[in-house]
C-alpha positions in Angstrom: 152.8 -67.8 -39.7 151.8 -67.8 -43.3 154.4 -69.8 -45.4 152.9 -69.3 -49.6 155.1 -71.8 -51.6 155.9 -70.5 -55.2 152.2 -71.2 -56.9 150.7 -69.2 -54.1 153.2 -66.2 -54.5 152.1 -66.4 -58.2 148.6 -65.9 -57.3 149.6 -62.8 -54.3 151.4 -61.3 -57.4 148.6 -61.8 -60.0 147.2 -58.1 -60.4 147.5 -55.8 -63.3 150.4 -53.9 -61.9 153.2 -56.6 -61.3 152.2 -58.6 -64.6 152.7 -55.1 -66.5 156.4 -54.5 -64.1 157.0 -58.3 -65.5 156.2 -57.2 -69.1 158.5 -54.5 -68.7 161.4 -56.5 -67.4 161.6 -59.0 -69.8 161.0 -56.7 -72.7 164.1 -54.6 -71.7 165.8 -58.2 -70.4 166.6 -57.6 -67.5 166.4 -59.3 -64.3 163.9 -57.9 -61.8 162.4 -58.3 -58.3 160.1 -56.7 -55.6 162.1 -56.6 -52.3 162.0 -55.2 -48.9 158.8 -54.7 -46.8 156.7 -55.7 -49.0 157.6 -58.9 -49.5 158.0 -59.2 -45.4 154.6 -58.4 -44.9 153.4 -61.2 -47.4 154.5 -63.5 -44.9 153.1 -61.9 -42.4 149.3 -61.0 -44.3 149.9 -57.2 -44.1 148.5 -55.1 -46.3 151.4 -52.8 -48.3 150.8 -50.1 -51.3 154.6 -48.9 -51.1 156.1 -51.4 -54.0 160.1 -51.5 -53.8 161.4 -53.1 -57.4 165.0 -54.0 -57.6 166.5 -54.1 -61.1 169.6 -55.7 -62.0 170.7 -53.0 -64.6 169.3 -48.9 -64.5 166.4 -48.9 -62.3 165.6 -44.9 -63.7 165.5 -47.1 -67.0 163.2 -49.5 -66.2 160.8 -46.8 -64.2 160.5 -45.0 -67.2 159.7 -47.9 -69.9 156.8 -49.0 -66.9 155.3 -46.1 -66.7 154.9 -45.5 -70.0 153.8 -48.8 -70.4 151.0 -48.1 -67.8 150.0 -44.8 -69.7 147.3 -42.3 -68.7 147.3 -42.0 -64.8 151.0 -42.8 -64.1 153.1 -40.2 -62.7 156.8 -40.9 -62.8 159.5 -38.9 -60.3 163.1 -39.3 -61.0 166.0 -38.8 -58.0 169.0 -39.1 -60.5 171.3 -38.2 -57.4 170.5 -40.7 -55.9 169.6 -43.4 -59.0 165.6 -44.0 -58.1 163.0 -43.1 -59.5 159.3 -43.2 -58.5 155.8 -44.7 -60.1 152.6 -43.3 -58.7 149.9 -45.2 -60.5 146.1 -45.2 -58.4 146.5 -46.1 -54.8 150.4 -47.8 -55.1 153.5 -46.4 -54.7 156.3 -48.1 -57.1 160.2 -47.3 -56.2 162.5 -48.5 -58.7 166.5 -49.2 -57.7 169.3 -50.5 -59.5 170.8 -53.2 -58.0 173.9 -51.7 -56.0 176.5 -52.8 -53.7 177.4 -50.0 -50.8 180.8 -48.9 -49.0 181.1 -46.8 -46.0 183.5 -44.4 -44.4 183.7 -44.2 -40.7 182.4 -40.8 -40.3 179.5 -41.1 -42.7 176.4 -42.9 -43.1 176.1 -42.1 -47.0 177.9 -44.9 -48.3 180.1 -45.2 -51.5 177.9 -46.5 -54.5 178.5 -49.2 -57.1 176.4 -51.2 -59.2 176.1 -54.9 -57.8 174.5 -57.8 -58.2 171.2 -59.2 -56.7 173.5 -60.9 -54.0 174.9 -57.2 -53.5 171.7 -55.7 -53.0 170.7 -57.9 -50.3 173.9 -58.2 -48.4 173.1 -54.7 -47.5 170.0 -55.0 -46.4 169.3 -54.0 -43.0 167.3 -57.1 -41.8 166.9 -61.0 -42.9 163.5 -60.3 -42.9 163.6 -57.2 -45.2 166.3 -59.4 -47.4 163.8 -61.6 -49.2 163.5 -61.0 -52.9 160.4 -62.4 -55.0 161.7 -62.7 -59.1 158.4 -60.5 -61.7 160.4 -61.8 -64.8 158.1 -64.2 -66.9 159.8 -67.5 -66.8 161.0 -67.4 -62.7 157.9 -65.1 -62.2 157.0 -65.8 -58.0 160.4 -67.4 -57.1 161.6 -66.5 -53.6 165.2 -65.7 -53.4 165.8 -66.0 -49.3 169.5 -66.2 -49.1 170.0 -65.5 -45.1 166.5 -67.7 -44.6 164.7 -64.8 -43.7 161.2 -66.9 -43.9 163.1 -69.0 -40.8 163.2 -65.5 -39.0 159.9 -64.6 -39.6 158.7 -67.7 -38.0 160.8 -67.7 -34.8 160.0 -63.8 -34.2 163.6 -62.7 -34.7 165.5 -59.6 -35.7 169.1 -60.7 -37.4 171.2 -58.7 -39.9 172.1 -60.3 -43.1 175.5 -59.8 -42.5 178.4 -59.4 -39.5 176.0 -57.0 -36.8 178.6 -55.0 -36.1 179.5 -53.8 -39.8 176.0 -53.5 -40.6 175.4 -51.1 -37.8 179.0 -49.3 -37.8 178.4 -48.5 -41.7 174.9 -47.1 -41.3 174.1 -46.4 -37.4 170.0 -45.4 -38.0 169.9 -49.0 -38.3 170.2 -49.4 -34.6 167.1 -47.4 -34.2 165.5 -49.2 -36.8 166.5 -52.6 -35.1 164.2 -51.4 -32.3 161.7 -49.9 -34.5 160.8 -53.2 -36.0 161.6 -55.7 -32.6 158.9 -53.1 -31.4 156.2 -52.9 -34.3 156.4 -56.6 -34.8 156.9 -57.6 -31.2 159.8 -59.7 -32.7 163.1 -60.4 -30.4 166.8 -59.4 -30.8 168.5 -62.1 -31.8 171.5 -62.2 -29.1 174.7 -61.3 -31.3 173.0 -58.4 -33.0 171.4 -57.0 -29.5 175.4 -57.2 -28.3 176.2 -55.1 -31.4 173.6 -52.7 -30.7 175.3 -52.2 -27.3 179.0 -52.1 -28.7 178.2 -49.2 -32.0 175.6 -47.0 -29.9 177.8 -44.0 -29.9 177.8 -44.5 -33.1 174.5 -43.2 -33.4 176.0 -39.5 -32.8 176.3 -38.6 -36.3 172.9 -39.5 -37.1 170.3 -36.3 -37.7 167.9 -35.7 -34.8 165.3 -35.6 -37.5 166.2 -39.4 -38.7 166.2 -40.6 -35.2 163.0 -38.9 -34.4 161.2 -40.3 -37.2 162.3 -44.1 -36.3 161.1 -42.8 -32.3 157.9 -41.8 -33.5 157.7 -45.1 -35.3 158.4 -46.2 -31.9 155.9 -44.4 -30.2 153.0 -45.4 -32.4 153.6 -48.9 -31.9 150.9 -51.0 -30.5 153.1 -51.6 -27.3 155.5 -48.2 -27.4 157.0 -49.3 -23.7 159.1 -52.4 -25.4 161.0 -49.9 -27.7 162.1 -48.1 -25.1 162.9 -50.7 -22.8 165.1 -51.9 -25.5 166.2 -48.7 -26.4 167.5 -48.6 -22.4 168.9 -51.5 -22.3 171.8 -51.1 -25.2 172.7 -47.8 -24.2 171.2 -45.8 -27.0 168.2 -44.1 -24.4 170.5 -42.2 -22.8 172.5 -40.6 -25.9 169.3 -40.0 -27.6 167.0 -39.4 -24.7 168.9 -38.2 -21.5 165.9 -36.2 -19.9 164.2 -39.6 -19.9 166.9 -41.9 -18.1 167.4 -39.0 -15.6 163.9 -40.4 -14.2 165.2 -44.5 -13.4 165.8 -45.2 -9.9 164.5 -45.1 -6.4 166.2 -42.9 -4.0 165.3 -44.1 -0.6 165.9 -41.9 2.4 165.2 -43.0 6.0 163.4 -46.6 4.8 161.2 -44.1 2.4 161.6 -44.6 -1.3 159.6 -42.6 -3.8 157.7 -44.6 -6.7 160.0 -45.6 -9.9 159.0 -42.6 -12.6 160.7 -44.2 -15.4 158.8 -47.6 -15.6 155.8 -45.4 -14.0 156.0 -43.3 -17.5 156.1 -46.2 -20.0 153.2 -48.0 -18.4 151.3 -44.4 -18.3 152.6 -44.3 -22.2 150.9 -48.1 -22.6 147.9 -47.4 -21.3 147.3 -44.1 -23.5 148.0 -46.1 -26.4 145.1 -48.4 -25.6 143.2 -45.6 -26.3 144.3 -43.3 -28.6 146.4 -43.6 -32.0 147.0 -39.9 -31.6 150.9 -39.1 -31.4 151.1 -36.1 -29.4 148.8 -37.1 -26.9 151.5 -40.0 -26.5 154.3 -37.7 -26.4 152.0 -35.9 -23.8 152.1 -39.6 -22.1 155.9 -39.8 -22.3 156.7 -36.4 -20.9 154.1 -36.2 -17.9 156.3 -36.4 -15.6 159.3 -35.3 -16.9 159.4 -32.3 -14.4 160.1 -34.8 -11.4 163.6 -35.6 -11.2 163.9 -31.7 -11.3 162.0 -31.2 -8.0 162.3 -34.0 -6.3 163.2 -32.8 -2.6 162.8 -34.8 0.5 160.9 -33.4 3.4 161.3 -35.0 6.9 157.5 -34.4 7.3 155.7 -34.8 4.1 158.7 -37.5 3.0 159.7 -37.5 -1.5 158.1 -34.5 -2.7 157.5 -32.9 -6.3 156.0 -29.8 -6.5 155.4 -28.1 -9.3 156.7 -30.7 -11.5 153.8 -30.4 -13.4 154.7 -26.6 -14.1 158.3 -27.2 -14.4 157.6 -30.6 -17.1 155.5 -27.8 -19.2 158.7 -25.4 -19.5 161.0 -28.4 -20.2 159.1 -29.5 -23.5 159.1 -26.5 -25.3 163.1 -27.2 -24.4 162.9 -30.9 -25.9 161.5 -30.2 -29.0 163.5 -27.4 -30.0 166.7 -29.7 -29.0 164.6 -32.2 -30.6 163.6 -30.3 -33.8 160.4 -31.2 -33.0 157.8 -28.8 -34.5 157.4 -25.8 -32.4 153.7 -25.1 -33.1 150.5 -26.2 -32.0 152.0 -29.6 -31.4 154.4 -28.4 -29.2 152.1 -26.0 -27.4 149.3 -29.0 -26.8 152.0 -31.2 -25.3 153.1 -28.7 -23.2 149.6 -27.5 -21.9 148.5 -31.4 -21.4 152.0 -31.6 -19.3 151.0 -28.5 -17.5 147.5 -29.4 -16.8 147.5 -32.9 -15.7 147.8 -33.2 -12.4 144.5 -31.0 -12.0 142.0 -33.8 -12.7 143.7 -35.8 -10.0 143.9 -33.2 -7.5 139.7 -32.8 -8.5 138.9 -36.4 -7.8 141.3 -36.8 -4.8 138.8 -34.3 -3.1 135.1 -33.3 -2.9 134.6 -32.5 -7.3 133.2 -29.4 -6.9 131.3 -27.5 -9.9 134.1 -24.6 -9.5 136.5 -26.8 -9.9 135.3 -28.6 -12.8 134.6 -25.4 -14.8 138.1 -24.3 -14.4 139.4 -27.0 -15.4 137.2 -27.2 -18.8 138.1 -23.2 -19.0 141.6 -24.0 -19.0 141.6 -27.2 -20.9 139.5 -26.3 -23.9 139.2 -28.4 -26.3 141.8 -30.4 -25.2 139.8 -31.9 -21.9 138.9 -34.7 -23.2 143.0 -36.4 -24.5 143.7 -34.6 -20.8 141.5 -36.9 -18.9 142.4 -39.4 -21.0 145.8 -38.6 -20.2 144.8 -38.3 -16.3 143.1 -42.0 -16.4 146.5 -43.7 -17.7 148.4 -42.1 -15.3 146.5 -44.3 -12.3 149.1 -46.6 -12.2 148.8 -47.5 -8.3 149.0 -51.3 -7.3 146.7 -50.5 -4.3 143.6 -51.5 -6.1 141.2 -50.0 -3.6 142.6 -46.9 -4.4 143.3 -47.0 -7.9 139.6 -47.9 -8.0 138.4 -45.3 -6.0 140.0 -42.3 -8.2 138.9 -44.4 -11.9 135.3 -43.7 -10.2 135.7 -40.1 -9.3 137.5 -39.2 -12.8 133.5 -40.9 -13.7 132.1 -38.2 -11.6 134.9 -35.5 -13.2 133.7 -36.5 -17.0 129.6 -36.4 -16.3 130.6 -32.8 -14.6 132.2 -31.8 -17.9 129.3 -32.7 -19.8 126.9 -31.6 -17.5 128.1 -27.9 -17.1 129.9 -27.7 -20.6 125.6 -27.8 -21.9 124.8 -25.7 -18.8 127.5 -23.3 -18.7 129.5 -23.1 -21.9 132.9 -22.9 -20.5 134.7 -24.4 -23.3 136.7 -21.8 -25.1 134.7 -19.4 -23.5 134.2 -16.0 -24.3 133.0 -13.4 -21.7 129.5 -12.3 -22.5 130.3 -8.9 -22.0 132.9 -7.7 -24.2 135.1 -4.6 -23.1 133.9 -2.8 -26.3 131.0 -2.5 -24.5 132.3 -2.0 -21.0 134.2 1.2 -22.5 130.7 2.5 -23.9 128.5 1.6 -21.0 131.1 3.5 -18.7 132.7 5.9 -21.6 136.0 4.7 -20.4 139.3 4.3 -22.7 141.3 1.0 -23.2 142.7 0.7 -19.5 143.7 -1.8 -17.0 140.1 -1.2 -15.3 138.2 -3.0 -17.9 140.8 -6.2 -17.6 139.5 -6.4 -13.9 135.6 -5.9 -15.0 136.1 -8.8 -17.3 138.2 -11.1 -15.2 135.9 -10.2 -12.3 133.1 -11.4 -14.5 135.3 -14.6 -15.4 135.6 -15.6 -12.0 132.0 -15.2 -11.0 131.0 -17.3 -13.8 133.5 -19.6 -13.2 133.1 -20.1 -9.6 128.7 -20.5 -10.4 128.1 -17.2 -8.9 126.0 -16.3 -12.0 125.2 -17.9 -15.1 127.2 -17.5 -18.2 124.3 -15.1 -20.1 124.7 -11.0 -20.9 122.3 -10.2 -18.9 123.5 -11.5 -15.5 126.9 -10.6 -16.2 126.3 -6.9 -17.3 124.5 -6.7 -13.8 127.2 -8.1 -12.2 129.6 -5.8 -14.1 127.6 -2.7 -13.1 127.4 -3.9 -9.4 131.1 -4.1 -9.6 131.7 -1.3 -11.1 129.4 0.8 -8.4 132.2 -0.8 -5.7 135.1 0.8 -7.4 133.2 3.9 -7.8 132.7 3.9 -11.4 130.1 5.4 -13.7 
């Protein structure tokens, strides 16, 4: 890991906007420091905009003498409620906070507010690693102020609270989730005594908004390796509080020496291997909540053994379910997850058998735009140890893509659009709006569809009329 002594934090901290936050400082005389993540990810050579400046007196104060001394292009937002205030200036982000010392009451994560010291303000940091302080004034300009030896926790990969675990994640309980968040991100471990305190406070984590939970999960989710969170998020407890449709899959039920495969470990690696691909959210929630459906229909059959049918069909009703209980966004978000839920176990039933071109346009019909995150989606799910036949399907879903492509330039299927419209079904016939021109146009869906004619106006408006003579119309 990266260790700067003081000279080379002096020359991290030589730009334009800390010398003119220095300036500042000492021309109001007061003692001042940049905190938090970004001085973490110094350590750990990340790149940060989002600037968080402790002040030892009235951060709203000191906001306002910087930005004015910054000028033209500075755009200053003040939260007196809650005694910030904000610096846009270019591409950074500078949050300015009076020093404060915090209090809690048992039923409430907004704590009691006092101004503090420096030493207060970092005693209630969440982390030792987010605890580290770096001095702007002129004359200690660059000096770390480490007090719980955060630099020591960076090195060994650890995540420790400043203070007693237990207090720390009684008083503000998002901090459990956040504990994860970063073990996860940062593929750092839980230091023992604060993992057992995770374990102890996790009911704790009941008078936390679903909103604030799901935007640490998310975090979670995004993560370079999203199956650690939730491994750890399992193992203290706080999974099944927060997430109970997800515990409900752990466990093999075994019946007459026949056990069915693990779903729950099945989902994370399935969740893994979709993030090797894609940085897209939703198509990880899509990951997460494949197979959510199963423990729903899981029946045993003294013939065909563990079945699941329609899990698939039952998973796509359930997330709609979630992420209202969620207050997920019910939108297009919602409705993709759902229809990638719903829809992937088709690609596997395609390349399990002969892939027919029938098949494969009806799958890009109902898949849209969406086919290609589905087959992504289908792909991660081969999670079989049998390599032979894990092999075998990876080289038919080959055969599955080239069909898309083939027939999407051959046959336009994707969000297609029947060539015959039933404006024009009602003139050629003189017909008004009825149920028979929804058969006409579904018959000419099928046929096109199923490569019985080609997706053109002319072939399907001679189909339509040689339907149309069979139902004794016209």
């Amino acid at each position: 890991m990266y260790t700067p002594n003081r000279e080379e934090l002096i020359k991290i901290l030589d730009t334009p906007i800390f010398h003119k936050i220095s300036e500042t400082a000492d021309s109001l005389g007061i003692e001042c420091y940049v905190v938090g993540g970004f001085v973490r990810d110094i350590f750990l050579q990340r790149d940060s905009k989002d600037i968080d400046v402790v002040v030892v007196g009235k951060g709203i104060e000191m906001a306002r003498a910087f930005s004015k001394r910054l000028g033209k292009g500075a755009h200053l937002a003040v939260y007196a409620n809650f005694g910030t205030a904000q610096v846009k200036y270019r591409d950074h982000e500078i949050e300015f906070v009076g020093a404060r010392r915090e209090s809690y009451t048992h039923d409430s994560r907004n704590p009691i507010v006092e101004d503090g010291t420096l030493e207060d303000d970092q005693n209630r940091r969440d982390f030792t690693i987010n605890a580290m302080a770096i001095c702007l004034n002129g004359a200690r300009f660059g000096e770390l102020v480490d007090p719980f030896d955060g630099v020591l926790d960076l090195e060994d990969r650890i995540i420790r609270t400043p203070l007693e675990p237990g207090i720390t994640f009684s008083d503000d309980p998002l901090r459990m989730m956040r504990c994860i968040r970063f073990a996860t991100q940062l593929n750092f471990y839980i230091e023992d005594e604060t993992f057992d305190a995770l374990c102890k406070n996790k009911e704790r984590i009941r008078i936390i908004s679903r909103e604030r939970i799901n935007d640490e999960l998310n975090k979670i989710m995004l993560s370079a390796t999203p199956s650690k969170g939730f491994i750890e998020l399992d193992r203290c407890g706080l999974l099944e509080i927060i997430f109970p449709q997800l515990t409900a899959m752990q466990g093999v039920e075994v019946k007459n020496g026949f056990g069915h495969k693990e779903m729950f470990y099945h989902t994370l690696e399935v969740l893994d291997n979709v993030a090797l691909k894609s940085d897209d959210l939703w198509l990880r929630w899509a990951a997460l909540l494949h197979d959510i459906g199963k423990p729903r229909t899981k029946r045993w059959d003294p013939v065909l053994r563990w079945t699941f049918h329609n899990h698939n069909a039952v998973g796509e009703k359930m997330v709609a379910k979630i992420f209202k209980e969620f207050k997920m966004p019910l939108n297009e978000k919602m409705r993709y997850v759902a229809k990638l839920v719903g829809l992937h176990m088709r690609p596997i039933v395609i390349a399990d058998n002969e892939v027919t071109d029938s098949a494969v346009r009806r799958l890009l019909f109902d898949a849209g735009d969406d086919i290609d995150d589905l087959m992504t989606l289908c792909e991660a799910d081969i999670t079989s140890k049998n390599e032979v036949r894990k092999k075998r399907f990876l080289n038919n879903f080959k055969i599955v893509r080239e069909k898309l492509k083939d027939l999407e330039e051959r046959d336009r299927i994707r969000n297609f659009q029947p060539p015959v419209d039933g404006k024009e079904i009602m003139e050629i016939f003189n017909l008004p709006p009825c149920d028979t021109i929804g058969r006409l146009k579904s018959m000419v869906k099928d046929a096109i569809l199923d490569g019985v004619i080609p997706n053109e106006h002319d072939a399907a408006l001679s189909f339509i009329m040689k339907c149309a003579k069979e139902m004794g119309i016209g």
